[in-house]
C-alpha atoms as one frame of an Amber mdcrd trajectory, in Angstrom:
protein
  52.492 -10.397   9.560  52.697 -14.114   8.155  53.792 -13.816   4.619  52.536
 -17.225   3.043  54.720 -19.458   0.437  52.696 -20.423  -1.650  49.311 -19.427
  -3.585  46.083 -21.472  -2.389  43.025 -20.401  -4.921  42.899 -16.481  -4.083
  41.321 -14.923  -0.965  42.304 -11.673   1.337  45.121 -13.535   3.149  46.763
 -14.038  -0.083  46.652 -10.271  -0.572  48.021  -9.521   2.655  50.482 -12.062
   2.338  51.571 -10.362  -1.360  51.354  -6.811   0.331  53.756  -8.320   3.202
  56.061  -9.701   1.009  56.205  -6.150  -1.091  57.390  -4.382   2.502  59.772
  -6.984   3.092  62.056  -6.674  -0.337  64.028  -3.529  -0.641  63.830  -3.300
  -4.455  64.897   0.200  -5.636  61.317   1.369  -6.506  60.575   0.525  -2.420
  63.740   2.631  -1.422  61.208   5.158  -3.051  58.266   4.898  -0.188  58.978
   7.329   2.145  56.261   5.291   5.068  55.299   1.663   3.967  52.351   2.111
   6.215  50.943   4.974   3.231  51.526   1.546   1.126  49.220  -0.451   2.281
  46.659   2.087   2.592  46.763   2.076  -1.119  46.043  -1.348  -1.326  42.324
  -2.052  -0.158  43.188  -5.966   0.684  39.830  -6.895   1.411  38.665  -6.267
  -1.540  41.596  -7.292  -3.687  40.680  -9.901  -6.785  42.388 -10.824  -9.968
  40.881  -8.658 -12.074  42.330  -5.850 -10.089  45.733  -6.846 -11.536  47.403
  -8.359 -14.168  48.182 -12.389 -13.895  50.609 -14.113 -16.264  52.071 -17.408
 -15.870  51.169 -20.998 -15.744  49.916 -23.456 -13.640  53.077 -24.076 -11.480
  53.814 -20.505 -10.826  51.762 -17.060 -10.879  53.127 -13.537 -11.453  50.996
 -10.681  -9.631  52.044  -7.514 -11.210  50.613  -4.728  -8.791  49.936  -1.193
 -10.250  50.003   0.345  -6.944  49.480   4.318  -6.343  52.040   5.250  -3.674
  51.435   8.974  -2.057  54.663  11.094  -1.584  55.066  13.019   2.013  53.034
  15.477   1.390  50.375  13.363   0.758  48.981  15.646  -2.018  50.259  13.987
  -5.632  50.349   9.991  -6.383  52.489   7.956  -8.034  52.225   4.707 -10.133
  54.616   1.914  -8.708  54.522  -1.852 -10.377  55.655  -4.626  -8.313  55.460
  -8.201  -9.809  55.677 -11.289  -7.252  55.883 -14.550  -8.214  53.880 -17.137
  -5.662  53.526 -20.885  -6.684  50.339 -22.569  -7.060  48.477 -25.129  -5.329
  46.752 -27.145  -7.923  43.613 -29.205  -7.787  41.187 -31.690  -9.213  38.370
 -33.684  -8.476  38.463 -37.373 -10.148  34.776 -38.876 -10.038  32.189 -36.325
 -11.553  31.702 -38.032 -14.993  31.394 -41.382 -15.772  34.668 -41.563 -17.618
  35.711 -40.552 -14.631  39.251 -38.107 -15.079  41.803 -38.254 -16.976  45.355
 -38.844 -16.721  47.477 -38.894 -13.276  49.474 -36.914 -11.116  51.959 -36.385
 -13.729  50.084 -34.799 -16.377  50.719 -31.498 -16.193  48.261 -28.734 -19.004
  50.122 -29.059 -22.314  49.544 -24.823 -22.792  52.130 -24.063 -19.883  52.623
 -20.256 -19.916  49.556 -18.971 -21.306  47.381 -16.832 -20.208  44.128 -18.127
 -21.031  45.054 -21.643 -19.607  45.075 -20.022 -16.263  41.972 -18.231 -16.574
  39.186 -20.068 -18.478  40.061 -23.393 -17.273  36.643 -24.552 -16.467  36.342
 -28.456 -16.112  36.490 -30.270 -12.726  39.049 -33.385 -14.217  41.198 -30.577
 -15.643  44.043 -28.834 -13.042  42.770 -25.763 -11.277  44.572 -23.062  -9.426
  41.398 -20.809  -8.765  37.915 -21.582  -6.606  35.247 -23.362  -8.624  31.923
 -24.194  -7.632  30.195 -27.553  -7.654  26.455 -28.653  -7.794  25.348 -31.259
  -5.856  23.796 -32.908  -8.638  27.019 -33.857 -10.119  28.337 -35.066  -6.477
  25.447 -37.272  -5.346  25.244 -39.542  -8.453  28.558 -41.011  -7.836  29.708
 -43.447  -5.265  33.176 -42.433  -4.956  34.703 -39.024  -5.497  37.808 -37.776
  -4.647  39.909 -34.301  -4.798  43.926 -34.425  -6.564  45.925 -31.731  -4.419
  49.321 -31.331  -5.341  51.434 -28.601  -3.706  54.673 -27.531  -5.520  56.933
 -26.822  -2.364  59.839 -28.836  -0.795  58.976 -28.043   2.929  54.953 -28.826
   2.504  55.039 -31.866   4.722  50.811 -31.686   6.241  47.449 -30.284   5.376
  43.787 -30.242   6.814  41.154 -29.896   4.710  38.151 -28.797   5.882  34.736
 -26.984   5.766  34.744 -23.544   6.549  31.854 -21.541   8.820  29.616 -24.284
   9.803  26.546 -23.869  11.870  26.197 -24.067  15.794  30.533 -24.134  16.115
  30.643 -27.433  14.258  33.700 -28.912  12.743  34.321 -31.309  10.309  37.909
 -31.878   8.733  40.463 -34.203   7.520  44.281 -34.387   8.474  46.745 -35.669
   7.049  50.317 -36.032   5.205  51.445 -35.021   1.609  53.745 -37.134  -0.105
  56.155 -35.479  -2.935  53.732 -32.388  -2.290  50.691 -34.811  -3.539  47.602
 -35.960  -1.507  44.237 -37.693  -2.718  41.062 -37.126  -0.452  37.629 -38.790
  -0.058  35.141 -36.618  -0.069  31.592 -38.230  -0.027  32.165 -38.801   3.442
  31.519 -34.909   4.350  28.015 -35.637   2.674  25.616 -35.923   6.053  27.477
 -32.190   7.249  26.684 -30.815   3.679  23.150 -31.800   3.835  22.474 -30.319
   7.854  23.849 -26.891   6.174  22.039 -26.449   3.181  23.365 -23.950   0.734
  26.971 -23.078  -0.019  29.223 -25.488   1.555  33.193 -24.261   1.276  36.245
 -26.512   1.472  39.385 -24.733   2.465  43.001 -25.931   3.547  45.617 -24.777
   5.074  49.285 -26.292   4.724  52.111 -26.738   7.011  55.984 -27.165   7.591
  57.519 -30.394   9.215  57.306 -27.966  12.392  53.552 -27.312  12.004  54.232
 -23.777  10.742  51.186 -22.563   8.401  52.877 -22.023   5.204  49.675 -21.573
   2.781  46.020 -21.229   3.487  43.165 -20.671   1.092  39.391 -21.853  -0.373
  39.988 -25.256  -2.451  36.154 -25.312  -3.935  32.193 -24.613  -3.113  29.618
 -27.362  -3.089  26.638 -25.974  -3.514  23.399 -27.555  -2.538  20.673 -25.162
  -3.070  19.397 -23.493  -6.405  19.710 -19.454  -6.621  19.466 -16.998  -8.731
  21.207 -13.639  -8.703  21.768 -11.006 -11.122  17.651 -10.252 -11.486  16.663
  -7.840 -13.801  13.363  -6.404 -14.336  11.614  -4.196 -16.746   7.902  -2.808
 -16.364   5.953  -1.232 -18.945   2.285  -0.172 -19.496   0.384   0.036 -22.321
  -4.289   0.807 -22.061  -5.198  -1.381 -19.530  -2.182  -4.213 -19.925   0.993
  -4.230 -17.964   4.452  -6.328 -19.353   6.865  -7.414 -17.312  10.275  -9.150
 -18.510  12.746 -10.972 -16.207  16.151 -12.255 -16.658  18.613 -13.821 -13.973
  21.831 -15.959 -13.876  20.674 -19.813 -12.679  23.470 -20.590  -9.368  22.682
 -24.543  -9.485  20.413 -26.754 -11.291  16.487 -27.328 -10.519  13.079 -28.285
 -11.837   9.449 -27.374 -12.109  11.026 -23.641 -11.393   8.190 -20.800 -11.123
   7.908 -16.685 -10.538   5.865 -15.948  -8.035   4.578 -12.272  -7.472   3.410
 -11.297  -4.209   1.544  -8.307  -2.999   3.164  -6.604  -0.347   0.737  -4.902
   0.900  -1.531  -8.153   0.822   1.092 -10.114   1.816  -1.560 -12.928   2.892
  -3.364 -13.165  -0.620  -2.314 -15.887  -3.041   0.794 -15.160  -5.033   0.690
 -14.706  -9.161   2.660 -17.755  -9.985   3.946 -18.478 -13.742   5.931 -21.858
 -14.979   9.182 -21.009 -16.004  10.769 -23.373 -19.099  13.251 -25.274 -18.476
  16.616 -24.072 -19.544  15.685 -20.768 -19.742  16.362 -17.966 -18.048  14.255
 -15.373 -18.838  10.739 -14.934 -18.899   7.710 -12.546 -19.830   4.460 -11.937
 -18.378   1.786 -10.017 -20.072  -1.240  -9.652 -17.577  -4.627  -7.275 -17.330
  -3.826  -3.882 -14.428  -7.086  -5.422 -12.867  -4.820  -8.382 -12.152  -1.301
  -7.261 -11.797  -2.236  -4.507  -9.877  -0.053  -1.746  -9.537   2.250  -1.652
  -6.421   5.022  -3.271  -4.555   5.698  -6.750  -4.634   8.234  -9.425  -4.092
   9.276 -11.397  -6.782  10.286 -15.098  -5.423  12.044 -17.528  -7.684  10.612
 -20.942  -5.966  10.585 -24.429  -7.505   6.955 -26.123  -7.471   5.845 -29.192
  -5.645   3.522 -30.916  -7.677   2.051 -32.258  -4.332   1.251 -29.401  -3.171
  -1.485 -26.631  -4.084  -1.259 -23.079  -4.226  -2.697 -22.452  -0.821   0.037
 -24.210   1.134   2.627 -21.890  -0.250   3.693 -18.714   2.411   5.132 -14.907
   2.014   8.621 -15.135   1.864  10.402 -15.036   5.311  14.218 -14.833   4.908
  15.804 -12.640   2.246  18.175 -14.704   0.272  19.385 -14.580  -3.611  15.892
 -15.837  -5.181  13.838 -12.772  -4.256  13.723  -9.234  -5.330  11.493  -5.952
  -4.351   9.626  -4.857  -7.645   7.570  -1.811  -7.861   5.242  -1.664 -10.779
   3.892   1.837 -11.439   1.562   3.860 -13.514   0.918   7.470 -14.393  -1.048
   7.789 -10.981   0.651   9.697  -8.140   0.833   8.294  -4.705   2.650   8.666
  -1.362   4.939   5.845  -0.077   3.582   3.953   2.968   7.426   3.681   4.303
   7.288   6.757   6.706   9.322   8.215   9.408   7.611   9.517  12.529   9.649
  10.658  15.531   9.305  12.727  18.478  11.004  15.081  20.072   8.583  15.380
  22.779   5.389  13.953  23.484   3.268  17.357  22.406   5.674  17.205  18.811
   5.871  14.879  16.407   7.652  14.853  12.525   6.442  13.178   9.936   9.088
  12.189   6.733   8.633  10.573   3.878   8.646  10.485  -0.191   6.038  10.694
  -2.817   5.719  10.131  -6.742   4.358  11.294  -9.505   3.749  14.735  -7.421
   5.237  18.010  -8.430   7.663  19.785  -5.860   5.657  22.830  -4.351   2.689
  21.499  -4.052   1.213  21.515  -0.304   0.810  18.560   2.138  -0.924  17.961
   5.100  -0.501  15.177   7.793  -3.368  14.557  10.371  -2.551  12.420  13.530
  -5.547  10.637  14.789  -6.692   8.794  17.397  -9.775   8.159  19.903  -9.929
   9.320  23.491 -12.545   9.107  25.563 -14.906   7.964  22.669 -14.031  11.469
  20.833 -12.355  10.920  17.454  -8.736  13.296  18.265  -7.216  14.824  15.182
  -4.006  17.101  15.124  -3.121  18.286  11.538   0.584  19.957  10.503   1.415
  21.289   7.013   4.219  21.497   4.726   5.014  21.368   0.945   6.901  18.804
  -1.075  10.364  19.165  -1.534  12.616  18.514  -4.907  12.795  14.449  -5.690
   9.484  14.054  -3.677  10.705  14.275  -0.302   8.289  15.844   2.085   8.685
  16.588   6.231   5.874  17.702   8.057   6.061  19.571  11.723   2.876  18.733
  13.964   2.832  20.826  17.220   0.273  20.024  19.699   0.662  22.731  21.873
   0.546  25.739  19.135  -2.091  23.754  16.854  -5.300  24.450  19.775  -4.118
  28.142  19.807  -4.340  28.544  16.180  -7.466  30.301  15.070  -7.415  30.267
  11.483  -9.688  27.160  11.345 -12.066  28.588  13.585 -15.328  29.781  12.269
 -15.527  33.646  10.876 -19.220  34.156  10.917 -19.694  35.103  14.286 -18.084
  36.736  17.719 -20.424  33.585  19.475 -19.414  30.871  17.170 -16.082  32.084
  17.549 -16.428  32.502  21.502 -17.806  29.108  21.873 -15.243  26.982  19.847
 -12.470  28.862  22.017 -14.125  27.371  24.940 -14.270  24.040  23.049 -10.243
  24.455  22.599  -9.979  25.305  25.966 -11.812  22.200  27.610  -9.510  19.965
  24.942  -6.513  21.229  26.192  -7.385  20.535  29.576  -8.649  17.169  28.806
  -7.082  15.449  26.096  -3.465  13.619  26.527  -0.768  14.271  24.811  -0.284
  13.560  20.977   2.031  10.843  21.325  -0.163   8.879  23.746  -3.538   8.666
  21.782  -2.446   8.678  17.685  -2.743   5.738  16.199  -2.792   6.590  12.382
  -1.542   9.185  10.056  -3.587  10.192   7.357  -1.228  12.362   4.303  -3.227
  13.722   2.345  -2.081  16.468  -1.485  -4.751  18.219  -3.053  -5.337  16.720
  -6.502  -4.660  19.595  -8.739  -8.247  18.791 -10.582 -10.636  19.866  -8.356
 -13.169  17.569  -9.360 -10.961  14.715  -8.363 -10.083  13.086  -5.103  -7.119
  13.615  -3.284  -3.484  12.008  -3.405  -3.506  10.041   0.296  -2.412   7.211
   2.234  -3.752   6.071   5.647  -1.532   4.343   7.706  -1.205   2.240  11.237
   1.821   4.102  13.536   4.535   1.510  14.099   3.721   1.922  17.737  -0.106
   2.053  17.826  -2.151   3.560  20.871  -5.523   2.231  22.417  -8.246   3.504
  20.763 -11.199   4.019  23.199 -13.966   3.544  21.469 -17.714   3.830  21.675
 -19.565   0.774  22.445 -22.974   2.822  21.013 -20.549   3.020  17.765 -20.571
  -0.858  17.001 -22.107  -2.547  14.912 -23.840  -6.613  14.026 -20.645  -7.183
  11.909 -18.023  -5.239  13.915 -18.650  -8.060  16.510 -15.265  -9.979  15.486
 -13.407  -6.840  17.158 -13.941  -8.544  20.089 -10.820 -10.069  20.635  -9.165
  -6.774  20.836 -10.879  -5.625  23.526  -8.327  -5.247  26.369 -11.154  -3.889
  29.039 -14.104  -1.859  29.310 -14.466   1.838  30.937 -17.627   2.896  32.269
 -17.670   6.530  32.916 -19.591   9.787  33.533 -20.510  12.936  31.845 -17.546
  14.241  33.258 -15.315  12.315  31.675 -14.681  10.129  34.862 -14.154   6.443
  35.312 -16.811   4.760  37.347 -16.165   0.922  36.676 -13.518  -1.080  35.145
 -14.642  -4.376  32.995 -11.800  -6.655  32.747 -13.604 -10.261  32.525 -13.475
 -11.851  29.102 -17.273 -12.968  29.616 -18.983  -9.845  30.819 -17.031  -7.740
  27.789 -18.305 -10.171  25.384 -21.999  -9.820  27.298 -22.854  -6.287  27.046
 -21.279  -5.964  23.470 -23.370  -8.826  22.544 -26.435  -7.062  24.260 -26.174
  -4.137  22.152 -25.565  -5.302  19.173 -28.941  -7.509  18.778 -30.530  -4.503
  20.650 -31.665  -5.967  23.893 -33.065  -3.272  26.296 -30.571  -4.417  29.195
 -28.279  -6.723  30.883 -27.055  -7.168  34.104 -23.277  -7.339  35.161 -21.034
  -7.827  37.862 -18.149  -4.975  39.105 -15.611  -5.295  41.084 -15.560  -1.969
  43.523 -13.139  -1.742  46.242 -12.628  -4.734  46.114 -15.392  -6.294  46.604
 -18.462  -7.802  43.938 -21.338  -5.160  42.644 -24.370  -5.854  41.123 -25.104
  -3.024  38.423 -27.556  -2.925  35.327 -26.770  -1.035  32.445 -29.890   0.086
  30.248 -29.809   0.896  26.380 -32.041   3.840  24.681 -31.190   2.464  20.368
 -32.792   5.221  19.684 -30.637   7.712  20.964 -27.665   5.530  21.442 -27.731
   6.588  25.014 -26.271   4.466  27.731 -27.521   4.371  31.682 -26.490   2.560
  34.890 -27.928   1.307  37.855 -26.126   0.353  40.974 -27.687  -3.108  42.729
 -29.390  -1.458  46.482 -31.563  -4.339  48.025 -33.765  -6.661  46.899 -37.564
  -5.990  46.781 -39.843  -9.879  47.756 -42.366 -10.086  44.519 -44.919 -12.090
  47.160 -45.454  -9.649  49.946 -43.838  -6.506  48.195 -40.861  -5.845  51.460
 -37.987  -4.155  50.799 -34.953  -5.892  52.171 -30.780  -5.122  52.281 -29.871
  -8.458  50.514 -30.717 -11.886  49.505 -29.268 -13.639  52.193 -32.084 -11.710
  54.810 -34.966 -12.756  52.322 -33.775 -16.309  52.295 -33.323 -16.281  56.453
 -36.720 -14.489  57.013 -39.024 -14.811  53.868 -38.349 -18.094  52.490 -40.627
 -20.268  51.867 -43.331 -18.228  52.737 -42.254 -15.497  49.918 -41.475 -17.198
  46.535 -39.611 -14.574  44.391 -37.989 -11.728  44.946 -36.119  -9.143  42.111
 -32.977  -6.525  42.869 -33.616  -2.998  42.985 -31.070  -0.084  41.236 -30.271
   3.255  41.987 -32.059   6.282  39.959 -30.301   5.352  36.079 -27.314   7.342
  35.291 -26.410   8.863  32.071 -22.723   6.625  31.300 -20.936   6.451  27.895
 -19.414   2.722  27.732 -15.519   2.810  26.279 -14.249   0.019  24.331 -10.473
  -0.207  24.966  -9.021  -1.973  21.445  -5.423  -2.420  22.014  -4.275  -3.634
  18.681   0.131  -3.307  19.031   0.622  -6.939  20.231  -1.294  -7.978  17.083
   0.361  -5.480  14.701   4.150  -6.840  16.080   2.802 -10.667  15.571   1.413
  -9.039  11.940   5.165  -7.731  11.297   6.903 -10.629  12.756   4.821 -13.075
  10.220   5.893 -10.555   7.286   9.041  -8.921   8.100   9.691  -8.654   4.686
   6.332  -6.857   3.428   7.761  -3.770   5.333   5.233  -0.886   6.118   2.874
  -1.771   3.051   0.456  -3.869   4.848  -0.201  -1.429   7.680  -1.399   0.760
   4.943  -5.484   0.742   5.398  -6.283   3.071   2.785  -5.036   5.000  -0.386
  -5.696   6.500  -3.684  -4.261   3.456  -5.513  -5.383   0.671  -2.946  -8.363
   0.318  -1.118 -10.177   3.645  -1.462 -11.959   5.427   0.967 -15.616   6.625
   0.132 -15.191  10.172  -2.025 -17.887  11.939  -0.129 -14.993  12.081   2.943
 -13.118  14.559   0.613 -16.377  16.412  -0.642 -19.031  18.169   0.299 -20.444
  19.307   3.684 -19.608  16.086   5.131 -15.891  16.211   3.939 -12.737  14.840
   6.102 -10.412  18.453   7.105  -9.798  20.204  10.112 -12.646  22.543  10.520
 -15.145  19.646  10.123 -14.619  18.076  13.765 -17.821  16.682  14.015 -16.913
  14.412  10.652 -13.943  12.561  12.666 -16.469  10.092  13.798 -17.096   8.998
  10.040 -13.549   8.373   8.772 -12.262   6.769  12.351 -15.116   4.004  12.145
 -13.823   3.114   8.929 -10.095   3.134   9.985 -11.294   0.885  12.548 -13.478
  -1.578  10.286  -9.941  -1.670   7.881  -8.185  -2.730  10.650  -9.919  -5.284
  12.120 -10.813  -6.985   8.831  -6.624  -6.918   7.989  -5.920  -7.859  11.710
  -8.607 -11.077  10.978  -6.652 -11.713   7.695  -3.351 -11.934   9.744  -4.510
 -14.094  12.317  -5.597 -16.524   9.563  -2.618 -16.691   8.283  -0.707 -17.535
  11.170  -2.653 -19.965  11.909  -2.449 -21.774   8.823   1.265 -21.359   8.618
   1.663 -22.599  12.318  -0.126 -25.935  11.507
């Protein structure tokens, strides 16, 4: 290993270069280690920084005294072994930044040589520095000339480059050249054009060399930094009635302006942000606002600055995750679930639900229901399990041993009883699998008042299923679910598919003929390939749905009934005027709607990677509540109230369209 001459401002090859140079002396405390590999194990050189030793010196030389535990050969007891080395020090200074520009020349040397504090809170960019500083761009662009002092106190230093380190796309920008009596002077406005294609934190670094181009030092000179951050962020959240205080503080990296907080919803993340001016100079700030405003939740803080060209609306959810945001959960007394769940699989008929709640006492029971729609049946599976210590919860759901269980069945009578077995049994045989029709997950803890509504969250899966849905089930202002229509089933009482519907234009026809309640409209099929006629009829009354297949043609003038249009045309025309199609004897039909929402949901995530799982959150006790009579009453949401699905499904599907909408909005604004 390269054991370096000299010390360049500190970094992990100076560390290695000190542990090197420890193995290489035979001092009489080394005689001591037994295996100098057990050595450096006790020396974590990555993370090795001044504080983790003691410095004393002065500017021309530095001694490192390492308190180093050593293990014996048992490896069992340690022992304390100092080692001081003494490296010299590349100094530095940059002549340029004020308008006095710097004082005094290569000569000067700090008039407090061998203390301490000279070392360490030297702090000024005209002074001599042996450790890494950083730079604001503010105090580089004013300036037409500025240049960096290097000297390096070695006899055998002979060349340098100096150089930015880890630019984008491979680039490389540096500067070679020769030191004379250890001393160089370099421009360095003329790295300004890289600086400003990599925004940010711009490092210059050099590395030294011997007359025979052997490295003999190599370390970080400086940062330039071109971009304002903050780090540090603290946050404290406190409640009081109907108000809720919040207090930041951070540490400013940089300079800027016009700075402002902005709070975002993440479970909104498309809504306008809460956005308050921050003072200049200061780096705290407090916010006292209504709980009707700041709402509780999760948010994302975002330090921004303002453009006073710009309004409110132009402004987007935070993309990358960088230094000037932070996650901030603002709480009250009321309980909830987290929407951050973990579902997996071990097979398609099991699935295992994990997750974490607050506010909710261990013990207590939960239940998770799986739902979906198949077949234009609302499909519920339900598994059960109580909450664990710290909140934690994880909740079994087994297909196959939940449609044997007969505790939910009804207890009144043998019949009843006979007749939902047979209901079970016809499920079995014709629903899929759990995995391949859920499409939510409803959690749900009894709230310990009765008279209250449950603790619950309703939430998308991460890998969403198509949801065949009713046509008779839609509704005038469900028409903007359109979109998500991937095709349109036809089928029979038995469940069977008798047409497929896969043009755009016919979809959009028959939903469009329902919902304003026309009595029919007439479509085109493609079977076996080839074109067919068919008419589908619609009893709004009953919501019932019928078919007719296309047979003929009937001549209005002379009342013949022909095989096709072409033969009237050939044999009738013009004598005959008119003639109308005739259909088959109506068939009962139930018309499927198949809304495939996952490509929308990953172009949802992919717009707000960092809102996480709170936006596929549809409903909750603290957002967005769902109608109380689902949890009371006759007409209640639970697992021995099957014929209920249908109410809580239609609104699942209503929340997701309308959020679906408000995503598609959004990235269409924020693509022009």
């Amino acid at each position: 290993e390269r054991v370096y001459d000299i010390r360049i401002p500190w970094n992990a090859d100076v560390a290695k270069g000190v542990v090197s140079v420890l193995a290489s002396n035979k001092t009489n405390d080394l005689d001591k280690v037994d295996d100098l590999s057990k050595l450096d194990k006790a020396v974590d050189l990555n993370k090795a920084d001044v504080d983790d030793m003691n410095i004393m010196g002065d500017l021309d030389k530095v001694d490192i005294l390492y308190e180093i535990d050593r293990l014996d050969k048992i490896g069992e007891d340690k022992e304390n072994l100092p080692i001081k080395i003494e490296l010299p020090n590349v100094k530095w200074r940059i002549y340029g930044l004020k308008s006095n520009f710097m004082k005094g020349d290569f000569n000067d040397e700090a008039k407090d040589d061998g203390v301490k504090d000279s070392i360490l809170k030297n702090n000024s960019y005209e002074d001599w520095n042996i450790y890494e500083k950083e730079i604001w761009i503010g105090d580089w662009e004013q300036y037409e000339k500025v240049q960096i002092h290097i000297k390096v106190p070695i006899e055998s230093a002979y060349c340098y480059r100096f150089y930015l380190e880890d630019l984008k796309d491979g680039l490389e920008h540096y500067i070679d050249g020769k030191l004379i009596d250890g001393k160089s002077v370099i421009e360095l406005l003329e790295f300004t054009d890289t600086i400003r294609r990599n925004p940010g934190l711009s490092r210059f670094c050099m590395e030294v060399y011997d007359q025979r181009l052997s490295p003999i030092g190599k370390g970080r000179i400086f940062t330039l930094r071109s971009k304002w951050e903050v780090e540090d962020i603290i946050c404290q959240v406190s409640g009081f009635e109907d108000k809720i205080y919040l207090y930041c503080q951070w540490k400013d990296l940089g300079k800027a302006e016009n700075r402002v907080l902005r709070l975002w919803k993440c479970w909104k993340p498309w809504e306008k942000p809460l956005t308050y001016n921050i003072p200049d100079g200061k780096n705290t700030i407090e916010i006292k606002e209504a709980k009707s405003k700041l709402i509780p939740g999760k948010y994302i803080i975002q330090f921004d600055i303002e453009d006073p060209w710009l309004s409110n609306d132009n402004h987007l959810f935070p993309k990358e995750e960088f230094s000037n945001i932070q996650y901030l959960d603002i709480q009250d007394k009321e309980p909830y679930i987290h929407t951050e769940l973990k579902v997996t699989w071990p097979n398609e008929k099991k699935a295992i639900i994990e997750g974490k709640t607050v506010g909710i006492q261990n013990g207590q029971q939960i239940s998770a229901f799986l739902l979906g729609i198949h077949r234009g049946q609302a499909i519920v599976c339900q598994g059960i399990s109580t909450i664990l210590l710290y909140g934690d919860f994880s909740i079994h759901i087994d297909q196959t041993q939940y449609y044997r269980q007969t505790q939910y069945l009804s207890q009144n009578q043998y019949l009843e009883q006979t007749k939902y077995t047979e209901q079970i049994k016809h499920f079995n045989n014709t629903v899929p699998n759990l995995k391949k029709f859920a499409h939510w997950v409803i959690l749900k803890v009894d709230n310990t008042i009765l008279s209250h509504p449950p603790i619950y969250t309703a939430v998308i899966l991460q890998q969403p299923n198509i949801l065949e849905y009713q046509l008779n089930w839609v509704r005038k202002k469900q028409l903007s679910m359109q979109k998500y229509i991937k095709q349109v089933d036809i089928i029979d009482k038995k469940g069977l598919v008798i047409y497929k519907l896969l043009n755009v234009k016919q979809l959009y026809r028959i939903i469009n003929a329902w919902v304003k309640g026309e009595r029919e409209v007439v479509l085109t099929a493609k079977v076996k390939g080839r074109d067919q006629g068919i008419q589908v009829s619609f009893d709004h009354n009953t919501g019932k749905c019928y078919i007719g297949i296309q047979k003929g043609i009937r001549c209005t003038s002379c009342g013949a009934f022909l095989p096709n249009q072409e033969v009237w045309h050939r044999e009738h025309y013009p004598k005959c005027k008119s003639f109308i199609f005739r259909y088959t004897k109506l068939l009962e039909i139930s018309i499927l709607l198949m809304l495939d929402f996952e490509s929308y949901i990953l172009r949802f995530k992919k717009l707000y990677p960092l809102a996480g799982y709170e936006p596929l959150e549809l409903y909750s006790n603290k957002h967005d509540q769902l109608p109380d009579y689902l949890w009371m009453g006759k007409n209640k949401f639970s697992h021995d109230n099957r014929d209920k699905y249908e109410n809580i499904v239609n609104l699942l599907v209503d929340k997701e369209v309308e959020l679906l909408n408000k995503a598609e909005k959004s990235i269409q604004s924020s693509s022009t």
